[in-house]
N, CA, C and O atoms as a DFTB+ gen file, in Angstrom:
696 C
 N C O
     1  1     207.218     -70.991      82.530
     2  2     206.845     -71.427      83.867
     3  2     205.741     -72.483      83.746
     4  3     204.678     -72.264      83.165
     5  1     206.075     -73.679      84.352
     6  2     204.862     -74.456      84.287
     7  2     203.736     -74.052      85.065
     8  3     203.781     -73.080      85.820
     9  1     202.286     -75.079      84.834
    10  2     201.333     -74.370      85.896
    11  2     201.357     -74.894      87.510
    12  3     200.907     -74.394      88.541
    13  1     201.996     -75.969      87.265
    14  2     202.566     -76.029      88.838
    15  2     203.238     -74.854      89.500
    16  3     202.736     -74.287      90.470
    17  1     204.092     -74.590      89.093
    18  2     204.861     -73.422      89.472
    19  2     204.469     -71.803      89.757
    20  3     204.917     -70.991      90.567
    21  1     203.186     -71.689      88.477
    22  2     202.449     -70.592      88.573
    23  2     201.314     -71.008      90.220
    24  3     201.113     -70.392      91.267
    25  1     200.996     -71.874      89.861
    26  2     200.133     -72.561      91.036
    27  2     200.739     -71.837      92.644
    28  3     200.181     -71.016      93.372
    29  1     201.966     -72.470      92.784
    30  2     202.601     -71.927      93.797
    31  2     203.017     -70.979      93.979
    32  3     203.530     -70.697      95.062
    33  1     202.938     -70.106      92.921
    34  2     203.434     -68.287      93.005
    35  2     202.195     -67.973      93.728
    36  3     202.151     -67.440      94.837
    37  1     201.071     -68.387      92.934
    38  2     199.103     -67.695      93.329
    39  2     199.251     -68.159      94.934
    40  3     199.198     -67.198      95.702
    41  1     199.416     -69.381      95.532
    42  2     199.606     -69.245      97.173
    43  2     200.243     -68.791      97.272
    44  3     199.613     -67.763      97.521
    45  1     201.868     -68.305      97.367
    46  2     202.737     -67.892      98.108
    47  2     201.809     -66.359      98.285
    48  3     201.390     -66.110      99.416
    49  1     201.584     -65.603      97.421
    50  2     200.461     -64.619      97.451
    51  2     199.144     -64.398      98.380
    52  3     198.741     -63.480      99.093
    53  1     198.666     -65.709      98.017
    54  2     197.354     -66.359      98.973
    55  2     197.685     -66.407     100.440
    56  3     197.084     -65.787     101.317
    57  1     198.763     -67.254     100.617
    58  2     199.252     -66.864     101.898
    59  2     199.729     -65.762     102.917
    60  3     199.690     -65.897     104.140
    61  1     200.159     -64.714     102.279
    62  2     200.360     -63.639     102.531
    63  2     199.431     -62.857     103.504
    64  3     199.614     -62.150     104.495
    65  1     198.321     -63.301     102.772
    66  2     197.043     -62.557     103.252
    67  2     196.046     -63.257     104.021
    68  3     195.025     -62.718     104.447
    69  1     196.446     -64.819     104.242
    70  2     195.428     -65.716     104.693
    71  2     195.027     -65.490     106.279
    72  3     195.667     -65.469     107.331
    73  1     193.466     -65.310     105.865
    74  2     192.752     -65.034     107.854
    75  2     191.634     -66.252     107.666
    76  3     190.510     -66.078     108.136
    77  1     191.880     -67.185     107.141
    78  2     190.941     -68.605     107.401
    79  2     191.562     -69.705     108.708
    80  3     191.167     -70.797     109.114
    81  1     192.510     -68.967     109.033
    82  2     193.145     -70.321     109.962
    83  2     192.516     -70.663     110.753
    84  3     192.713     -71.805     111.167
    85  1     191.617     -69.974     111.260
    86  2     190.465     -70.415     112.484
    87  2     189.332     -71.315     112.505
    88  3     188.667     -71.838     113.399
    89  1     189.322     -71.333     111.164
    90  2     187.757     -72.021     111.136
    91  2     187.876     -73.223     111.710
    92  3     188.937     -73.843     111.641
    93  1     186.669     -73.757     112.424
    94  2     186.224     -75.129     112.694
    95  2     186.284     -75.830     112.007
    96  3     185.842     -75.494     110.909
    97  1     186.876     -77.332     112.134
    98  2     186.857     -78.348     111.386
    99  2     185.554     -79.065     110.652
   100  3     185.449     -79.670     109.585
   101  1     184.405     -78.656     111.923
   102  2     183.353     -78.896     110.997
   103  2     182.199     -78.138     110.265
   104  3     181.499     -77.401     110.960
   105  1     181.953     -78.237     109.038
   106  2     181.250     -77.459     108.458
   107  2     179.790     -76.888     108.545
   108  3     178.695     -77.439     108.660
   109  1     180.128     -75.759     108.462
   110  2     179.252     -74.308     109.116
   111  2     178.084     -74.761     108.908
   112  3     177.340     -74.872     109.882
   113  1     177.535     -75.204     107.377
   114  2     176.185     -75.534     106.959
   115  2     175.679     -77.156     107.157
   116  3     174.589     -77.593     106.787
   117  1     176.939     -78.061     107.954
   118  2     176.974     -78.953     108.052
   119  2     175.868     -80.033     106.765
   120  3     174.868     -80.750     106.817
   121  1     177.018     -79.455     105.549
   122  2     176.711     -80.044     104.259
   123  2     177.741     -81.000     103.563
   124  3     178.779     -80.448     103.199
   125  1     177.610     -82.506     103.288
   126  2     178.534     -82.553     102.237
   127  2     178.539     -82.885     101.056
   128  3     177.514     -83.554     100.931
   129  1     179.180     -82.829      99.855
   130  2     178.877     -82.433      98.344
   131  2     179.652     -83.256      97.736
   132  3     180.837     -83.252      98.068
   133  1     179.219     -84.133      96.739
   134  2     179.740     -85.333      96.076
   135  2     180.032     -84.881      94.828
   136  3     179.005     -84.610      94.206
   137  1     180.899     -84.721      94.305
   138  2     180.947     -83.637      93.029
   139  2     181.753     -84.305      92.701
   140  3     182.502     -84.949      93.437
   141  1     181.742     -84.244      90.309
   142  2     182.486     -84.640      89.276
   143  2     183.851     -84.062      89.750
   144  3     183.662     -83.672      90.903
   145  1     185.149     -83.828      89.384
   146  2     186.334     -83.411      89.519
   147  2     186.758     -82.222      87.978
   148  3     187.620     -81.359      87.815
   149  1     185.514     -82.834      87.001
   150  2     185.524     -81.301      86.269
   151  2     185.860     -80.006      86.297
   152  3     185.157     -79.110      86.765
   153  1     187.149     -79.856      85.699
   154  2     187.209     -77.930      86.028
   155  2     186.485     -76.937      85.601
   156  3     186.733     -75.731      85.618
   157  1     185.357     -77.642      85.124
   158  2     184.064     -76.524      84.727
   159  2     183.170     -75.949      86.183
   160  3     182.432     -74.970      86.300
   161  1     183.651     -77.170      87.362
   162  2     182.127     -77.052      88.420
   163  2     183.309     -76.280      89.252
   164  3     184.470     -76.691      89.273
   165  1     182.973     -75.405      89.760
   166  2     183.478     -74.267      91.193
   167  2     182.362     -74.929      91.700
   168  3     181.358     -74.658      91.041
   169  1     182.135     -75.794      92.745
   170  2     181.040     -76.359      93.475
   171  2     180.732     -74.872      94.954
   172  3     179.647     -74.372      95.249
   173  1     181.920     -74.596      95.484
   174  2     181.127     -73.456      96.327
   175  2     180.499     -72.421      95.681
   176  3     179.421     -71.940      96.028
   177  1     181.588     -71.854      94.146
   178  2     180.708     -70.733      93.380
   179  2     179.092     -71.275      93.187
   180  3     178.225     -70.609      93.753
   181  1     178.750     -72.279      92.524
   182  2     177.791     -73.031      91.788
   183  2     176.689     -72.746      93.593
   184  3     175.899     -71.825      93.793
   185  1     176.946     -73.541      94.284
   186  2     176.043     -73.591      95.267
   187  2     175.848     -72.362      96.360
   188  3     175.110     -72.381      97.345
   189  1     176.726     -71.270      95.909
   190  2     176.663     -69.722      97.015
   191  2     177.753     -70.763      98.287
   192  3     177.038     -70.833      99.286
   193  1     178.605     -71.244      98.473
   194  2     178.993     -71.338      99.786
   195  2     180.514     -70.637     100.241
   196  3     181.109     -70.357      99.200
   197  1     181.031     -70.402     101.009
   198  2     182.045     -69.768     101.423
   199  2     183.296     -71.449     102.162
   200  3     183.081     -72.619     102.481
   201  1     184.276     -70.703     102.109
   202  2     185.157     -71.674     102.894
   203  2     184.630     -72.204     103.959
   204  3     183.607     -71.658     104.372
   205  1     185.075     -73.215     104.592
   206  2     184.166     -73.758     106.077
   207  2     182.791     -74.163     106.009
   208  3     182.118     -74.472     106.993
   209  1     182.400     -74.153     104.840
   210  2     180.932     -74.028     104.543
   211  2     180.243     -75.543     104.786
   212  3     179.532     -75.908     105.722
   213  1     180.670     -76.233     103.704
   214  2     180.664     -77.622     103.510
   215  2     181.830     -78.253     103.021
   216  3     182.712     -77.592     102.472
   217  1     181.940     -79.946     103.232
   218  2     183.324     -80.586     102.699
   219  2     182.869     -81.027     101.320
   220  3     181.702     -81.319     101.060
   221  1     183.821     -81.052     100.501
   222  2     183.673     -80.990      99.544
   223  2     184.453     -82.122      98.644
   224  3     185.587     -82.005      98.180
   225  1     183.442     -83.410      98.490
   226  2     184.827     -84.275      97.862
   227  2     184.321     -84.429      95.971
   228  3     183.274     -83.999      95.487
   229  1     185.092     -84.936      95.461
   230  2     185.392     -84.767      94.130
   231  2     186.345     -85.789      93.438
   232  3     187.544     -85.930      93.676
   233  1     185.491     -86.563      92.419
   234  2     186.278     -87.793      91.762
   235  2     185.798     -87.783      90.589
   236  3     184.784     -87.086      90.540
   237  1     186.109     -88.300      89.509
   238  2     185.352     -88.508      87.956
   239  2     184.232     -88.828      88.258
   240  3     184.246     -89.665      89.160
   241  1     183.412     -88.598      87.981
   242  2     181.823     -88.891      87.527
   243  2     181.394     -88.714      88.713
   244  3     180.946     -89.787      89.117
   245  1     181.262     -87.585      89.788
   246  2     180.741     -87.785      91.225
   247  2     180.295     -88.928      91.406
   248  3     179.091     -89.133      91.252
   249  1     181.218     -90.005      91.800
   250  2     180.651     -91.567      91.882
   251  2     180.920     -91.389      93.672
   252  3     181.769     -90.691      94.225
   253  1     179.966     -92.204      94.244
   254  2     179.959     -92.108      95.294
   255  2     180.688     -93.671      95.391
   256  3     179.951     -94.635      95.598
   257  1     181.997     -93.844      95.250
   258  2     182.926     -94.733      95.391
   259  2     183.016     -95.303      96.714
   260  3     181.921     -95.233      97.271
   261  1     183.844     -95.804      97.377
   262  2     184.165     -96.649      98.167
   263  2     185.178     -95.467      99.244
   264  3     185.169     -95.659     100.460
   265  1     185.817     -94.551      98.780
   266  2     186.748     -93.907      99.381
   267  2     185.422     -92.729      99.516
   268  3     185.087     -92.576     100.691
   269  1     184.533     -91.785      98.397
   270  2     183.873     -90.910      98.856
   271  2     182.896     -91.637     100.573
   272  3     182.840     -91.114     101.685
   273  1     182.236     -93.066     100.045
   274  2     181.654     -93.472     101.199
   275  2     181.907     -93.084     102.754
   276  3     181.290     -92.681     103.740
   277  1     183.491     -93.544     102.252
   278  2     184.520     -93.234     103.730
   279  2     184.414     -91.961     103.888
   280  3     184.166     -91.789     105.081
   281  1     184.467     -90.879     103.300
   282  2     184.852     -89.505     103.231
   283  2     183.252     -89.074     104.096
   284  3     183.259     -88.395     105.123
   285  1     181.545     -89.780     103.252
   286  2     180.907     -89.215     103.954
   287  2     180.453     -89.525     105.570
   288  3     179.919     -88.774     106.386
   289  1     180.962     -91.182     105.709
   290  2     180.795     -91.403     106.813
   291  2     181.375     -90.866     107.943
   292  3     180.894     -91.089     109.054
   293  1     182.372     -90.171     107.782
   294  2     183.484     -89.699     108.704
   295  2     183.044     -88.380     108.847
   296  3     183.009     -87.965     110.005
   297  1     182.577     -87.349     107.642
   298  2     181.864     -86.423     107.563
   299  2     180.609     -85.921     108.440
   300  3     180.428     -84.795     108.904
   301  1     179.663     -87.245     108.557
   302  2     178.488     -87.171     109.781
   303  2     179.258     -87.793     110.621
   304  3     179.517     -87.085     111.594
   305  1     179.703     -88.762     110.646
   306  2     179.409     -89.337     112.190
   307  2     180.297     -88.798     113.353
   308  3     180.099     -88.677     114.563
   309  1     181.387     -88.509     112.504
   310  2     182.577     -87.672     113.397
   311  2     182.562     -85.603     113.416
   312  3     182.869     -84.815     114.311
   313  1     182.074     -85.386     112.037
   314  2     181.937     -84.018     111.695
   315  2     180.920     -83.314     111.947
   316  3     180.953     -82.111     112.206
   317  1     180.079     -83.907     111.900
   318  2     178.897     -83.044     112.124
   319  2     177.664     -83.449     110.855
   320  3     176.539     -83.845     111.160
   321  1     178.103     -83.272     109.505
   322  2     176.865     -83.053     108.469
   323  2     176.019     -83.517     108.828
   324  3     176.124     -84.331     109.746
   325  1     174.717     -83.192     108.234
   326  2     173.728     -83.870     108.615
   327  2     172.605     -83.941     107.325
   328  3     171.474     -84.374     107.544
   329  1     173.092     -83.392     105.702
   330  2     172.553     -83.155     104.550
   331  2     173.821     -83.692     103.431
   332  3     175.034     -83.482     103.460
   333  1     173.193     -84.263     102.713
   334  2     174.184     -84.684     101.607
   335  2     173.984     -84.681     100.098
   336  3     173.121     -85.494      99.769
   337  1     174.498     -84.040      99.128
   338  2     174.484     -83.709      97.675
   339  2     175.284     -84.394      96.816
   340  3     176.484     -84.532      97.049
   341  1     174.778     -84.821      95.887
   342  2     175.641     -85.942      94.633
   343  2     175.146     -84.911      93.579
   344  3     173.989     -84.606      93.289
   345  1     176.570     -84.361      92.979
   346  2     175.883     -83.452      92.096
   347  2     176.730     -83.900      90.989
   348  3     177.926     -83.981      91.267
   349  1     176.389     -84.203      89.817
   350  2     177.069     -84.809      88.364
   351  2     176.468     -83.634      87.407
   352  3     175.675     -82.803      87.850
   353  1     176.997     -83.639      85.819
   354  2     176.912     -82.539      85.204
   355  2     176.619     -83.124      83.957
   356  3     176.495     -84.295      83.596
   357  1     176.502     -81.581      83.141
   358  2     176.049     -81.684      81.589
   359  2     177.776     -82.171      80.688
   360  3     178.904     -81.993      81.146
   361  1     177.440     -82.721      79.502
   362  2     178.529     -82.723      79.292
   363  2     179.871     -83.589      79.592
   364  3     180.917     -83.620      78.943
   365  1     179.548     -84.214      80.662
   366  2     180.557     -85.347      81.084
   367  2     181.484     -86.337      80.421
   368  3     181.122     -87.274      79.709
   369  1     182.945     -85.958      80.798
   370  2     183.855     -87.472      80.553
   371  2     183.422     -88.813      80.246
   372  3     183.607     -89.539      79.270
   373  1     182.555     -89.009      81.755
   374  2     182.211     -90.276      81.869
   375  2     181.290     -90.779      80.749
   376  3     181.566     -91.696      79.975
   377  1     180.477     -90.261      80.760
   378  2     179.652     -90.251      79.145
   379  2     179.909     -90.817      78.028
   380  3     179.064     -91.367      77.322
   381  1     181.636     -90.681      77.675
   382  2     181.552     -91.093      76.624
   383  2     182.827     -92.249      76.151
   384  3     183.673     -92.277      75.257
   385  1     182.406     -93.205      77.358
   386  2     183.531     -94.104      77.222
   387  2     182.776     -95.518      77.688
   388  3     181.676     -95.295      78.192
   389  1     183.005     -96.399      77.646
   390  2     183.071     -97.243      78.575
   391  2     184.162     -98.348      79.387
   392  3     185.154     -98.864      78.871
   393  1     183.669     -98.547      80.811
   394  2     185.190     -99.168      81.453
   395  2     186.143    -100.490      80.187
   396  3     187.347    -100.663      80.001
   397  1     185.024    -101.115      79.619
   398  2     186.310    -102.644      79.026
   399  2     186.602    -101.800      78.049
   400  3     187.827    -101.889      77.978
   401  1     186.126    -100.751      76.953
   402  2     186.924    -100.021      76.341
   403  2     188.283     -99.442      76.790
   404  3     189.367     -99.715      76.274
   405  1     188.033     -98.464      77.994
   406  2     189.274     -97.918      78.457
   407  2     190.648     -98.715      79.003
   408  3     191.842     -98.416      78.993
   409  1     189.715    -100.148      79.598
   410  2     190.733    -100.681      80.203
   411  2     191.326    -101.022      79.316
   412  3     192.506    -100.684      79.220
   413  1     190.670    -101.874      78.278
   414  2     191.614    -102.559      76.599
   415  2     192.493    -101.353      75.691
   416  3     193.200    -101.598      74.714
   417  1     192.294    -100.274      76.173
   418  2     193.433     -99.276      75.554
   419  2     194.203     -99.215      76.244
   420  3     195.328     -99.607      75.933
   421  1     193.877     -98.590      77.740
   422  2     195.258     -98.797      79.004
   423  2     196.141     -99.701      78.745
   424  3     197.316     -99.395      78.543
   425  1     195.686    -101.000      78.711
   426  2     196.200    -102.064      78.513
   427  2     197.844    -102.364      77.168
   428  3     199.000    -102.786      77.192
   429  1     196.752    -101.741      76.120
   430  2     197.076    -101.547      74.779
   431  2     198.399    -100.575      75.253
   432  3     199.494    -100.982      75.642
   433  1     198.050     -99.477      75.132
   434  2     199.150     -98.262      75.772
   435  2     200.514     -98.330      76.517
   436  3     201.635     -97.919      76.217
   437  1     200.026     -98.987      77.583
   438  2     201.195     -99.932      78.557
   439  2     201.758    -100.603      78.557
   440  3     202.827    -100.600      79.168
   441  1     201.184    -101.825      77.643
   442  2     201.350    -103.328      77.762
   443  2     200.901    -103.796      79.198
   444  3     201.206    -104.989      79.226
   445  1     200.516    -103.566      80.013
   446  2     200.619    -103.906      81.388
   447  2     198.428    -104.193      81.735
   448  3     197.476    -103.561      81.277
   449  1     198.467    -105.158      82.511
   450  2     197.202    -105.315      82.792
   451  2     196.830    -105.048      83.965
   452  3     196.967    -106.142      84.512
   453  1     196.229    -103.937      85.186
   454  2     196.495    -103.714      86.061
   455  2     194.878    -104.303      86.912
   456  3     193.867    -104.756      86.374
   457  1     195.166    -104.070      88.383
   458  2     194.071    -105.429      88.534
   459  2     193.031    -103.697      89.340
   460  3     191.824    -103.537      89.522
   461  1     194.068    -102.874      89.576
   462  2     193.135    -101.650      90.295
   463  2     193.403    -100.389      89.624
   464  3     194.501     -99.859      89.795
   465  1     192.631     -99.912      88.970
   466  2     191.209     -99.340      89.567
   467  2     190.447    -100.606      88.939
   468  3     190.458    -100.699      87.711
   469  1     189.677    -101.751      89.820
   470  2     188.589    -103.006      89.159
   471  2     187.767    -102.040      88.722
   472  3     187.315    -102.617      87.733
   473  1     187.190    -100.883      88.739
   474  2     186.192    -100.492      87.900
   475  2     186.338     -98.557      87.497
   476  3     186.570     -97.708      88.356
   477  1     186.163     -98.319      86.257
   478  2     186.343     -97.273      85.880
   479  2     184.708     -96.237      86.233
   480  3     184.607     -95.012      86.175
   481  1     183.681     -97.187      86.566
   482  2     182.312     -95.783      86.720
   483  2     181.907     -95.053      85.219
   484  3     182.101     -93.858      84.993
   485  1     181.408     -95.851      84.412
   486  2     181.608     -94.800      83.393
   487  2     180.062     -95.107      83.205
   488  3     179.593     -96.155      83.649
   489  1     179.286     -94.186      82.546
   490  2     177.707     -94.005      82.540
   491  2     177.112     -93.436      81.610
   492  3     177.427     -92.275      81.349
   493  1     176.038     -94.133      80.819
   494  2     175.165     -93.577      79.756
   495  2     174.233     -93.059      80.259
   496  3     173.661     -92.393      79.395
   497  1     173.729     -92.986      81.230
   498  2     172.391     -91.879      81.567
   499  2     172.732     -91.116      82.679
   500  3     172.894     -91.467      83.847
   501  1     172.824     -89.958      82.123
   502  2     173.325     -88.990      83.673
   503  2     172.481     -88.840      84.728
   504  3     173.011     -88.891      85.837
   505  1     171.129     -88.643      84.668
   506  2     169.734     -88.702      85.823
   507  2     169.973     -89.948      86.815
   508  3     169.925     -89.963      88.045
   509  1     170.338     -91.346      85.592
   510  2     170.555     -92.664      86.506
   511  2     171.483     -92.934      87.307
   512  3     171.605     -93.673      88.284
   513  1     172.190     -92.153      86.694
   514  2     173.839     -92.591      87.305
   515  2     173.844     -91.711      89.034
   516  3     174.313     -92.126      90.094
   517  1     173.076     -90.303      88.711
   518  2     172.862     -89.643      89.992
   519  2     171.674     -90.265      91.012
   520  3     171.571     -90.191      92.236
   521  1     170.696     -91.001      89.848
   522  2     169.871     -91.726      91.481
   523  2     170.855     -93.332      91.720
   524  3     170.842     -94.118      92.667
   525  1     171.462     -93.349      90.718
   526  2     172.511     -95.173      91.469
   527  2     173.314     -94.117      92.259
   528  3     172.745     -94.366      93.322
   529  1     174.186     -93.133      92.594
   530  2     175.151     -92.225      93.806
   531  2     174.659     -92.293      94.910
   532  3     175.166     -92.797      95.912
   533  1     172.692     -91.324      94.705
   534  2     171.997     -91.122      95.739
   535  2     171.835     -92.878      96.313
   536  3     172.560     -93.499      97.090
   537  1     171.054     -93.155      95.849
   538  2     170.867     -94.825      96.210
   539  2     171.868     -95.347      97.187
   540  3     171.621     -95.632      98.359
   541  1     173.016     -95.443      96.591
   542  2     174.459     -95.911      97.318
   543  2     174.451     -95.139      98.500
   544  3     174.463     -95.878      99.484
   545  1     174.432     -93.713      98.838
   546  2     174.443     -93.208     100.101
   547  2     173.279     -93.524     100.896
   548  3     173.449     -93.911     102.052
   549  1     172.049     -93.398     100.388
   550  2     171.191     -94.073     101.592
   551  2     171.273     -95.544     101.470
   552  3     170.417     -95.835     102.305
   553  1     171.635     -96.500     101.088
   554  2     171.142     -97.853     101.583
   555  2     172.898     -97.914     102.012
   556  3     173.458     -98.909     101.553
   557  1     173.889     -96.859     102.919
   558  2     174.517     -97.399     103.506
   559  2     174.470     -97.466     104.601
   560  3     174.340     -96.367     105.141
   561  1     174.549     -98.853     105.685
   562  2     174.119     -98.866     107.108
   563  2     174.845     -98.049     107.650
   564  3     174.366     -97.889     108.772
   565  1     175.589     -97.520     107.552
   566  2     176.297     -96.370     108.246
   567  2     175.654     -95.284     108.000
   568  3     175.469     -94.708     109.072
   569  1     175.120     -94.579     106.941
   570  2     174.547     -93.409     106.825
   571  2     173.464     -93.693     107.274
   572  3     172.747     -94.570     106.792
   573  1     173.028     -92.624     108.793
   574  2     171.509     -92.602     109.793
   575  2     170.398     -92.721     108.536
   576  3     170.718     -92.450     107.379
   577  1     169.364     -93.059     108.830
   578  2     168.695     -93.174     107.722
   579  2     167.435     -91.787     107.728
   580  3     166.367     -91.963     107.141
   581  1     167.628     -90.916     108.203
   582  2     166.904     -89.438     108.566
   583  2     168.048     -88.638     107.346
   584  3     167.742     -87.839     106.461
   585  1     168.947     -89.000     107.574
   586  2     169.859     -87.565     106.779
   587  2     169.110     -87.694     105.576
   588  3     168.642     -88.752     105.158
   589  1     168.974     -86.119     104.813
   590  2     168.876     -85.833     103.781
   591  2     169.802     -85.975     102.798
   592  3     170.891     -85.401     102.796
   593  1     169.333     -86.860     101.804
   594  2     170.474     -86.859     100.481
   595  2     169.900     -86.665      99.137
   596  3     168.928     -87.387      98.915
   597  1     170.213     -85.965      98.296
   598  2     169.622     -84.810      97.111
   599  2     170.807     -85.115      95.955
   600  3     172.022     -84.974      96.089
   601  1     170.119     -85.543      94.870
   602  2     171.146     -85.512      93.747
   603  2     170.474     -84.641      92.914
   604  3     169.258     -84.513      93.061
   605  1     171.313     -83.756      91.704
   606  2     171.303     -82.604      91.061
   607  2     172.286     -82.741      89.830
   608  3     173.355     -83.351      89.836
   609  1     171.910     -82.286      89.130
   610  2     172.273     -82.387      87.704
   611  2     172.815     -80.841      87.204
   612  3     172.025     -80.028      86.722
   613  1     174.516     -80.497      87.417
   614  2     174.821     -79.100      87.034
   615  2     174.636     -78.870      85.281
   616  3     175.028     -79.669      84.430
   617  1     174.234     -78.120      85.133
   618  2     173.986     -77.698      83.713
   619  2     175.274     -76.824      83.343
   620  3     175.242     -75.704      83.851
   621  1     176.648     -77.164      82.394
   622  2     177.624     -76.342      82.032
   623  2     177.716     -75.118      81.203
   624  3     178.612     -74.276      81.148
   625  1     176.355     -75.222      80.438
   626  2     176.287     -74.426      79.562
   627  2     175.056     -72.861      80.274
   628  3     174.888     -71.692      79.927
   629  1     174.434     -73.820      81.448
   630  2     173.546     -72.150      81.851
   631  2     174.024     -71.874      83.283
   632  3     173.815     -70.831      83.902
   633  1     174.859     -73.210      83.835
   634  2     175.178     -72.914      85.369
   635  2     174.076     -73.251      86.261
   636  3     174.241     -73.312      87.479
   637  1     172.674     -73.528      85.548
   638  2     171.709     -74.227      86.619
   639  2     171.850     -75.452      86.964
   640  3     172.109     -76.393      86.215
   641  1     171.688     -75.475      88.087
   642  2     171.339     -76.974      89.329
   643  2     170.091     -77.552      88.582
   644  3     169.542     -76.657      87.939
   645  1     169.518     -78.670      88.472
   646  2     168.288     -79.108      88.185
   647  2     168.289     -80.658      89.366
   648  3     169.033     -81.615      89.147
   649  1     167.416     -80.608      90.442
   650  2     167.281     -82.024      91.272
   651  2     166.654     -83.172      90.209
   652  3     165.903     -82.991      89.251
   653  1     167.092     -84.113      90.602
   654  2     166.603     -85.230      89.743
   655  2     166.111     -86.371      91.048
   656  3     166.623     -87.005      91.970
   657  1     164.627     -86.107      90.347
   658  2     163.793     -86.899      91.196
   659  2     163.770     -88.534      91.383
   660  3     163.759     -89.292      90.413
   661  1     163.766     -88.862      92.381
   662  2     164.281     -90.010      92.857
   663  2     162.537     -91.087      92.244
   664  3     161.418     -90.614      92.447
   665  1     162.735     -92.393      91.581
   666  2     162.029     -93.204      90.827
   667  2     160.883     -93.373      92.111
   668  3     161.189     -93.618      93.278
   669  1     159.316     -93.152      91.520
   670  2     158.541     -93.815      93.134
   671  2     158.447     -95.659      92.784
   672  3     158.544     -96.005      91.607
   673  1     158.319     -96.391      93.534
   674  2     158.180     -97.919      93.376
   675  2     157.010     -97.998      92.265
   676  3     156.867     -99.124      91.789
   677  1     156.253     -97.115      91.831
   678  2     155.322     -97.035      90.512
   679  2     156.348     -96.967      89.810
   680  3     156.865     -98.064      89.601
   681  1     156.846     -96.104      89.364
   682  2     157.764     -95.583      88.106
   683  2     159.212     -96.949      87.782
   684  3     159.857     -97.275      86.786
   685  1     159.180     -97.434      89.341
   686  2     160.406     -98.358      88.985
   687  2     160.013     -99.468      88.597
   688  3     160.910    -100.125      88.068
   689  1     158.662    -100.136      88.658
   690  2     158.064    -101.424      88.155
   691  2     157.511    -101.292      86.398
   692  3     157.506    -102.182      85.548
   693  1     157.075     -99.843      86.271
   694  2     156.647     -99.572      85.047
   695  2     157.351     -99.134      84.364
   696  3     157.007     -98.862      83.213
C-alpha cells in the first residue's frame, strides 16, 4: 500500500468521527504562524494549540514569500489575526545548499532551464534569515504597523522555541 493510500484509509477513519465542522473560519487565538514545511515541526504540537486555533502556513525555509505575504494579509485584514510568528528550525534543508547550485543541477537533471521558481530562499544563518522573514512582514504596507510579529528558532533535537532578537540600530551599524 502506498502512503497515499494509507493516508486515505487514516481519514476515511478520521472522518468517521469528525465533530470540528463548526468551527469559525477565524482563528480562536487570532494567531498566524509562518513555519518550515519540515516533518520534524507539528507546529500546533510545538506551540500547545488545538484546531481553529491559528492558520498555519508552511513552505521550505519558513520564507515569508510572496504567496505566505498573501496568506498573511488576508489572514488580518479579512480574518481577524492580530499576532504573527516566523518560526524556522535547527537543522534545516535550506542550510545546506545554495539557489545557483540547485538551479545548475535542476538544470543539469532535466536539461530544461526554468524561469520559476526565480528564487530558491536558501540561507546560511538561521537567526538572519528569521529577522530578514520578520523584517519582510513588518515593512509590509499592508501589514497595520501595531501587529505583533515574533520570529523563533525551533530547536529539533530538544523541541525548544528560542525568540531571536530583532538587531537594535546600535547592533546593525556595529
Amino acid at each position: 500500500m502506498s502512503s497515499t493510500d494509507e493516508t486515505l484509509k487514516a481519514n476515511a477513519e478520521f472522518a468517521r468521527e469528525f465533530e470540528l465542522g463548526s468551527l469559525p473560519k477565524q482563528p480562536a487565538k487570532k494567531l498566524a504562524v509562518v513555519a518550515c514545511m519540515d516533518a520534524r515541526l507539528t507546529v500546533e504540537h510545538i506551540l500547545g494549540l488545538q484546531a481553529g486555533d491559528a492558520h498555519i502556513i508552511r513552505n521550505a525555509g519558513g520564507i515569508v514569500s510572496d504567496d505566505a505575504l498573501r496568506s498573511l494579509i488576508i489572514s488580518n485584514h479579512l480574518l481577524g489575526t492580530t499576532e504573527i510568528l516566523v518560526i524556522n528550525h535547527t537543522d534545516c534543508g535550506m542550510l545546506t545548499f545554495n539557489d545557483q547550485d540547485l538551479r545548475n543541477k535542476l538544470k543539469t537533471e532535466t536539461g530544461v532551464d526554468a524561469t520559476s521558481p526565480a528564487h530558491f530562499h536558501a540561507f546560511s544563518d538561521l537567526a538572519e534569515n528569521v529577522r530578514q522573514q520578520v523584517k519582510r512582514v513588518k515593512s509590509h504596507p499592508w501589514i497595520p504597523k501595531g501587529i505583533s510579529v515574533r520570529g523563533l528558532i525551533y530547536d529539533v533535537r530538544t523541541g525548544q522555541l528560542t525568540e531571536v532578537p530583532e538587531l537594535t540600530p546600535k547592533e546593525r551599524v556595529g
